[in-house]
C-alpha positions as CSV (number, residue, x, y, z in Angstrom):
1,X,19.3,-30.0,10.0
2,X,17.6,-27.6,7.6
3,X,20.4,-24.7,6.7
4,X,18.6,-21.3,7.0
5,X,20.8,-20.6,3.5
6,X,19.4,-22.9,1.7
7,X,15.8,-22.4,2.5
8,X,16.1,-18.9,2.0
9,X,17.8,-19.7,-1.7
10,X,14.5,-22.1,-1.9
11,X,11.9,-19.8,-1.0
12,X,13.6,-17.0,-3.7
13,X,13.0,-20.3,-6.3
14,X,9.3,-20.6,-5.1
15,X,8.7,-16.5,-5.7
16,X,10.3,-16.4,-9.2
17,X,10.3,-19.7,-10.4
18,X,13.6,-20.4,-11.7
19,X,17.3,-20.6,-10.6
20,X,18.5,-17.9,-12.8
21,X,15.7,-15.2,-11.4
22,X,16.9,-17.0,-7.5
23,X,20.0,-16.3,-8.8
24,X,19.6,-12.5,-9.7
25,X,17.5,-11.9,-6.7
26,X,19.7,-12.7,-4.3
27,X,22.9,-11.7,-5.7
28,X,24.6,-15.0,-6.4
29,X,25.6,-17.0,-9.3
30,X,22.8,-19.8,-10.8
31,X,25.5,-22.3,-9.9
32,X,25.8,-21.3,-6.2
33,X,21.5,-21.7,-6.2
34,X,21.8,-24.9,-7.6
35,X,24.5,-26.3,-5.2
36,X,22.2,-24.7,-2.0
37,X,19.4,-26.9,-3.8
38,X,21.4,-30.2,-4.0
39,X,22.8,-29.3,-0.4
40,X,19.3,-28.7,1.1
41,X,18.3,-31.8,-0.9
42,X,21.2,-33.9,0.7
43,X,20.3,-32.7,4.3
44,X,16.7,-33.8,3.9
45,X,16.8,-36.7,1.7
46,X,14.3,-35.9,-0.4
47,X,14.4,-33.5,-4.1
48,X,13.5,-30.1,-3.6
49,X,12.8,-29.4,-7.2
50,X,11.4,-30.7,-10.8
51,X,12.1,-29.5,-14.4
52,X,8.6,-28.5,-16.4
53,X,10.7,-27.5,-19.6
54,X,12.9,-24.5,-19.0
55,X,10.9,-23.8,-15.5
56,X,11.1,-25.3,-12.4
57,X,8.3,-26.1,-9.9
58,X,8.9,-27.5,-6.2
59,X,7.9,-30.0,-5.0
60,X,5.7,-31.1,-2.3
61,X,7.8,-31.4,0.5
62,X,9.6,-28.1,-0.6
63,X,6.7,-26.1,-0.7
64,X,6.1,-27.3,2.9
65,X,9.2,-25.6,3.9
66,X,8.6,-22.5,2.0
67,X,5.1,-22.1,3.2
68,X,6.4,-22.8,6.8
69,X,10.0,-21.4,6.9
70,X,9.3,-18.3,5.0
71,X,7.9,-16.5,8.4
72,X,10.9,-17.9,10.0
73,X,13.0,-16.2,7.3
74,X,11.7,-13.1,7.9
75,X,11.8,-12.7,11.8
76,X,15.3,-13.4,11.5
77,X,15.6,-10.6,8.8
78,X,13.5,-8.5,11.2
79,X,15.4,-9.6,14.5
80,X,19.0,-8.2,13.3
81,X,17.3,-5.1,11.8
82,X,15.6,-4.8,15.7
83,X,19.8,-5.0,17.0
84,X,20.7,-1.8,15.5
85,X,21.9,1.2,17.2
86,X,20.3,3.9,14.8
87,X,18.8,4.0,11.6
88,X,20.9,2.9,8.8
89,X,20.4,1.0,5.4
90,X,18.1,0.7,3.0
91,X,14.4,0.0,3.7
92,X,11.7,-0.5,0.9
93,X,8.3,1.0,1.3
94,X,5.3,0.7,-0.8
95,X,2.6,3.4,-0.6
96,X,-0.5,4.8,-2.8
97,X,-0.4,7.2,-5.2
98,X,-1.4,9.9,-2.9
99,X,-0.2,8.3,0.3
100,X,3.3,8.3,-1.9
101,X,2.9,12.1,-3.2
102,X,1.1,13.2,0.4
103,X,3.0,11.4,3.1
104,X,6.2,9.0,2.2
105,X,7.9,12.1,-0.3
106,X,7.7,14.4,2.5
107,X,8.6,12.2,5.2
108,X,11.7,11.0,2.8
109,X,12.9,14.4,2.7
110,X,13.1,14.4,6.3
111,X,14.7,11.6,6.8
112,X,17.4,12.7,4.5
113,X,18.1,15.3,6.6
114,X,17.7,14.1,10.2
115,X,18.6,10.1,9.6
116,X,21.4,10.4,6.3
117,X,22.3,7.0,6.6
118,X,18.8,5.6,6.1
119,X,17.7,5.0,2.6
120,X,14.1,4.8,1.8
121,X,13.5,3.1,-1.3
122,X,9.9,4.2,-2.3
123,X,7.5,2.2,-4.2
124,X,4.0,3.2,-5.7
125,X,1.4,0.3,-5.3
126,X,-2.0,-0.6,-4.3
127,X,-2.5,-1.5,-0.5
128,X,-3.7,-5.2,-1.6
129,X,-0.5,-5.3,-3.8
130,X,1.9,-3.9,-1.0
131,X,0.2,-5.7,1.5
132,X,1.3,-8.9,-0.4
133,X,4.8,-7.8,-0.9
134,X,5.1,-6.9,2.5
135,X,4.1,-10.8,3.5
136,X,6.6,-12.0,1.3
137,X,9.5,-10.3,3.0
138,X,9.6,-7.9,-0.5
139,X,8.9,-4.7,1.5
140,X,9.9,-3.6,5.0
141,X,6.6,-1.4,5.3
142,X,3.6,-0.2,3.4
143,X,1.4,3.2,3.8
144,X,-2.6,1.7,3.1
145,X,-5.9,3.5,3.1
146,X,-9.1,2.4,3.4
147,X,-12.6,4.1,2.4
148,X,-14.9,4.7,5.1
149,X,-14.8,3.5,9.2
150,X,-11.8,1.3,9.4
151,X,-12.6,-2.4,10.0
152,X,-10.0,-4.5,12.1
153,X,-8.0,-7.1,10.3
154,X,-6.8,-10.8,12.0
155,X,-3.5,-11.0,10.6
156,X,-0.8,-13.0,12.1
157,X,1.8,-11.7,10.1
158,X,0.9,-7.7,9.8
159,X,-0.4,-5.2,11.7
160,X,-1.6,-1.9,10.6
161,X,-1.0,1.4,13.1
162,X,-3.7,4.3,12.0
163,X,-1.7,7.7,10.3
164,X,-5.0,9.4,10.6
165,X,-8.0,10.6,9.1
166,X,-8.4,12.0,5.0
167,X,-11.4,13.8,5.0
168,X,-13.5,13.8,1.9
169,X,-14.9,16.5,-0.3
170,X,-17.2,16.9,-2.7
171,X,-16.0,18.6,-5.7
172,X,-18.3,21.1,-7.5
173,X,-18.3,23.6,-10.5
174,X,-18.3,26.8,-9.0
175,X,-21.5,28.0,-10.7
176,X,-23.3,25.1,-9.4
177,X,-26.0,25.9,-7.2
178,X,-24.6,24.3,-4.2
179,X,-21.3,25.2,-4.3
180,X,-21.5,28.0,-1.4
181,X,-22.4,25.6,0.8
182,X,-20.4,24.9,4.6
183,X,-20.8,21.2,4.0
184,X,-22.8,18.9,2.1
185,X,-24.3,15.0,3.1
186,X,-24.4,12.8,0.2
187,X,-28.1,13.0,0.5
188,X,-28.1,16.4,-1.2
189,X,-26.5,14.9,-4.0
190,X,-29.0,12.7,-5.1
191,X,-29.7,13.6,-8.6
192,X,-26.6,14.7,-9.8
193,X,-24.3,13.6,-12.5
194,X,-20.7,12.0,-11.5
195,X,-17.5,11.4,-12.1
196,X,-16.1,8.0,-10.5
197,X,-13.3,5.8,-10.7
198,X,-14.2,2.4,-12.7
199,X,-15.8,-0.5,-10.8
200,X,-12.7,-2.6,-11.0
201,X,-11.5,0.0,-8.4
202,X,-12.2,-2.2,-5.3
203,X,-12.1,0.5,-2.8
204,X,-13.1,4.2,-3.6
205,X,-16.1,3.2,-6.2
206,X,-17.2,-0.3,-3.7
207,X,-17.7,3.2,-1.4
208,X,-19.8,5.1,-3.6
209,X,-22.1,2.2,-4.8
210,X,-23.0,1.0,-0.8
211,X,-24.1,4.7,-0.4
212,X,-25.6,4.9,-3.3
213,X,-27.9,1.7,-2.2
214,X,-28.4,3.0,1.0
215,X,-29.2,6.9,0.6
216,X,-31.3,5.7,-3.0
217,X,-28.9,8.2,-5.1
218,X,-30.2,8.5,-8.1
219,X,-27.1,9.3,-10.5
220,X,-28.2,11.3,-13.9
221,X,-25.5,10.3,-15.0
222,X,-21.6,9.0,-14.4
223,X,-18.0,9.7,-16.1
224,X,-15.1,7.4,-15.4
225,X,-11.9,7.7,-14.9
226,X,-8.8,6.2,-12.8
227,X,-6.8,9.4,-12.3
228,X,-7.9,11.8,-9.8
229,X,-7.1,14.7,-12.1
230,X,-9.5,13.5,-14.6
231,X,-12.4,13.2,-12.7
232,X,-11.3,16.9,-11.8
233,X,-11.4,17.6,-15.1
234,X,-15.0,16.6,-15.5
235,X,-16.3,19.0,-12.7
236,X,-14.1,21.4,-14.0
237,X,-15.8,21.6,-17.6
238,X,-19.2,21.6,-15.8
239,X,-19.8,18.3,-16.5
240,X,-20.2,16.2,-13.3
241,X,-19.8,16.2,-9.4
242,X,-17.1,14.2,-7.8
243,X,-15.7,13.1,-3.9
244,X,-11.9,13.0,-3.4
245,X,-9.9,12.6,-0.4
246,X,-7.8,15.8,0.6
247,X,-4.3,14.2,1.0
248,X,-2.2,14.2,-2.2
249,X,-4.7,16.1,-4.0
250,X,-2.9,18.9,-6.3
251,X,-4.1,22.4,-5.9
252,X,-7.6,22.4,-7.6
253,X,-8.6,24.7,-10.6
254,X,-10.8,28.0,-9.9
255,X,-13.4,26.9,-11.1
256,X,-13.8,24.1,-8.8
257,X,-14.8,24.1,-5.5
258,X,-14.7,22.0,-2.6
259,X,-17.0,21.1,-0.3
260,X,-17.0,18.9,2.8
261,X,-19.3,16.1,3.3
262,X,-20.6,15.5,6.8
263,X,-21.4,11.9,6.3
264,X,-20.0,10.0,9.5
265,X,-18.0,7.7,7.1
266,X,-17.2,10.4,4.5
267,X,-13.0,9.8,5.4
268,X,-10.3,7.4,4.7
269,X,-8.2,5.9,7.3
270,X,-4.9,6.2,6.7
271,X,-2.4,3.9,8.0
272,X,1.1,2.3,8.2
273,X,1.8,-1.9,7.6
274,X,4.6,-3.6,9.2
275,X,5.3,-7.5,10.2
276,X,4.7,-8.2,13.9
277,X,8.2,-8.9,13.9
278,X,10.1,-6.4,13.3
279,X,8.4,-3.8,15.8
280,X,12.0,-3.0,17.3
281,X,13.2,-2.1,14.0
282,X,15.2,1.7,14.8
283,X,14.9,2.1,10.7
284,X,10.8,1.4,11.1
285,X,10.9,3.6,14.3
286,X,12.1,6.3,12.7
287,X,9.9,6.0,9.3
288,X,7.0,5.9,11.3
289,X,7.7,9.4,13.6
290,X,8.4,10.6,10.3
291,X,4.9,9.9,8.7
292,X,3.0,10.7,11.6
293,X,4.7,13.9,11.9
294,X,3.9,14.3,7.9
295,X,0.1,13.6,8.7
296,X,-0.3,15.5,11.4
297,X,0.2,18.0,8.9
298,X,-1.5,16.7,5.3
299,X,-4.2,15.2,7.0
300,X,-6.2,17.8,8.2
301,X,-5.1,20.3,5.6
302,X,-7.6,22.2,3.9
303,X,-7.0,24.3,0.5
């Protein structure tokens, strides 16, 4: 009989790779991992474990049970977290920089007030990163976006509920001849010069460039930047034209002006990642009012 102890101990080996780092993740003492180990080793008659110098790696048969009993792990996580009365504990959720700043601060702040004995334990990262996290039993939820119409995603493990729609602006200096316009379609902005994020970002600039294929934009020329308030920056000294999303976005400079686009895609979908399993979760129940209540409000906001 496999004991759900040790493979829990085994799979916290596979994520850090050694029995100290087990050890500190799941509160224990390297001894106690190391007699789990021999335990789980006894039970199955086979070693869960070889030395590579001061590392350890696992070893066929034990990645086989990590790979298969790691879902296991979690829906029993996710099954006494669905038994609760109320919300209470600690939860960790991961969240963009804007979705963090826009949605989960506020939402937080509610909480406090409505739920006190739930703890939200907030952490900024990527949706592919949190995503990740959120497979490995690391977070209890994530807040993702994605550019453009949303596509669906086969996952056994997660599933995303839509938060709502971010519309997009463009951004404009305010003597630019354009900037007194209702709305805008990228297709007026043909000849322009821009400020993007950098190609390596896999979502907002992947956007840009498929438009720019399609609708032949013919860039004079392009600024980069990772943070938002840069590229502000550049339209704010006249320099360039940019798009951002409206949630999170700090209170813009006077002399920039928005603009929406009218593009059918010109919007990111907003949304809210949790395992399959822990849908009866009151801690997740009462997160999620929380955000949608928060982007009812910052999602169709406009300055």
């Amino acid at each position: 009989m496999i004991d759900v102890l040790g493979l829990r101990v085994l799979v916290a080996v596979a994520d850090v790779g050694s029995v100290t780092g087990a050890a500190r993740e799941l509160g224990y003492s390297p001894s106690n991992v190391t007699q789990h180990i021999r335990r789980l080793e006894r039970a199955l008659n086979a070693p869960m474990v070889e030395r590579t110098g001061r590392r350890i790696i696992l070893t066929d048969r034990a990645q086989a049970l990590v790979d298969r009993g790691r879902n296991l792990l979690l829906a029993l996580d996710d099954l006494a977290d669905g038994t609760t009365s109320g919300p209470s504990g600690s939860i960790d959720v991961g969240a963009f920089p804007t979705g963090l700043r826009g949605l989960l601060i506020p939402a937080i702040a509610e909480l406090a007030e409505g739920s006190p004995a739930l703890k939200i334990q907030p952490r900024e990262l990527e949706p592919d990163v949190a995503l990740d996290l959120l497979r490995a039993g690391r977070l209890h939820a994530a807040i993702v976006k994605e550019w453009g119409a949303i596509r669906s995603h086969e996952d056994e493990v997660v599933q995303e509920q839509a938060l709502g729609t971010d519309p997009v602006d463009v951004l404009l200096p305010a003597e630019h001849r354009l900037a007194r316009a209702t709305s805008l379609t990228l297709q007026d902005l043909a000849e322009q010069s821009w400020a993007l994020t950098p190609r390596e970002d896999p979502t907002y600039r992947d956007w840009f460039t498929s438009h720019q294929k399609v609708l032949a934009l013919r860039p004079h020329a392009i600024y980069e930047a990772s943070e938002f308030a840069s590229l502000v920056s550049f339209v704010e000294h006249g320099l360039a034209i940019t798009v951002l999303p409206r949630l999170g976005r700090a209170p813009l400079p006077n002399a920039v002006v928005p603009v929406p686009l009218s593009n059918p895609d010109a919007s990111r979908t907003i949304s809210i990642a949790t395992r399959r399993t822990s849908q009866s979760s009151a801690n997740l129940v009462s997160l999620i009012a929380a955000l949608r209540e928060q982007a009812s409000k910052a999602l169709i906001q406009t300055r």
